[in-house]
C-alpha positions, 0 to 999 in steps of 0.5 A: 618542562616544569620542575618543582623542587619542593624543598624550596618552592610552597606546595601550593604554587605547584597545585596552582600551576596545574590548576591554572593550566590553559587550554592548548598549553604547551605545558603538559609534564612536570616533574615534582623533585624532594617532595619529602613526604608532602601532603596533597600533592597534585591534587585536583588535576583537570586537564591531560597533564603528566605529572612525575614525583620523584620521591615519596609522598604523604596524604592524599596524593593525585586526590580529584584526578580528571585526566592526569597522569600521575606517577610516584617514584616512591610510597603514597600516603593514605588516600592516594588517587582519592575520588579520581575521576579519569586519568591515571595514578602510578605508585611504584612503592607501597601505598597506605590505607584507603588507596582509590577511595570513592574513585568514579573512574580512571585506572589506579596502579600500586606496583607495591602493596596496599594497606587496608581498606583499599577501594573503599565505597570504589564507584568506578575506578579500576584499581590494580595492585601487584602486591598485597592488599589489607583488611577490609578492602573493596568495602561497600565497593559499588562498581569498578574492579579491584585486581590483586595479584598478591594476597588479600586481607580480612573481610574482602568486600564486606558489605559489597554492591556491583564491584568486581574483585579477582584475587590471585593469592590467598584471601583471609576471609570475605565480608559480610555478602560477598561470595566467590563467584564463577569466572565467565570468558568476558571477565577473563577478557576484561582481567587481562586487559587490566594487567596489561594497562597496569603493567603487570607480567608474568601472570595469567588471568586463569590464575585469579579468582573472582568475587562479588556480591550475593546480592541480599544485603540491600535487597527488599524480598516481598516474603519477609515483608512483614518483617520490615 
């Protein structure tokens, strides 16, 4: 197994090595030691690798991920898992602002809290943080689901399109056009199984409440026409 020790070796030819990963490789985890708050690091991951960083990271951590496994034994920067496309990214400490931004896919896990604007413009990516969320997370969230299992910022989900957000603590206030909405049995199902990828224990779905949009934001209804 491949180990990096960032106090010694350039960043990039970690990147490099899991950029240049061939396929059938029999190099599929590497471990990432005193990353001391390095920026992008793992990024682009293409293949099904696994990837341990033992330590805390800075911007943009695991940004691009299509089929990694990434997983900080620390804090994360802002922008962590940006754009991911599949795979997985674990934070087991605190991850700053724009946690999940623009993701297409793949599941994000913060086992700490998240700063604001997590999930923001989310376009696919499941995102589940045991702790708490800032200000203005999920905004122009556009599909994909948003789990908290602490408390939400201000203005949740302001100008929201098809994501899907449950919140099991308090939330502070919610954005322009999103609403409460009722829990149906399939979105308990789909809850469930979420906590249960994320690892998350000793809550229950019935617990949370579910928000998403009121669709009239972005809607053209024909009796106002006269007014476009």
């Amino acid at each position: 197994m491949p180990v990096f020790d960032l106090s010694t070796t350039p960043l990039r030819e970690l990147n490099s090595a899991l950029h240049g990963l061939e396929p059938g490789t029999n190099d599929t985890r590497f471990e990432v030691v005193n990353p001391r708050g390095h920026h992008a690091v793992a990024v682009g991951i293409d293949s099904p690798v696994s990837v341990e960083v033992h330590g805390s990271v800075g911007y943009y951590c695991a940004g691009m991920n299509d089929g990694g496994t990434v997983t900080v034994h620390g804090s994360a920067g802002p922008g962590v898992a940006e754009n991911m496309m599949s795979g997985t990214v674990i934070v087991e400490g605190d991850a700053s602002q724009y946690a999940g931004a623009t993701g297409r896919g793949g599941l994000l896990v913060i086992k700490g809290n998240a700063a604001s604007r997590c999930g923001i413009s989310m376009k696919g990516i499941d995102i589940v943080v045991h702790g708490s969320i800032g200000h203005m997370s999920a905004f122009m969230g556009q599909s994909g689901h948003l789990v908290v299992c602490g408390d939400a910022g201000e203005a949740l989900g302001d100008s929201l399109y098809e994501a899907k957000l449950f919140v099991r603590g308090s939330v502070k206030s919610l954005g322009a056009d999103c609403i409460e909405k009722r829990m149906k049995p399939k979105h308990l199902e789909k809850l469930a199984e979420l906590l249960e990828k994320a690892g998350v224990t000793g809550v229950k779905p019935e617990e949370f409440r579910r928000y998403g949009s009121a669709r009239k934001l972005y809607n053209f209804h024909i009796d106002n026409a006269d007014a476009y």
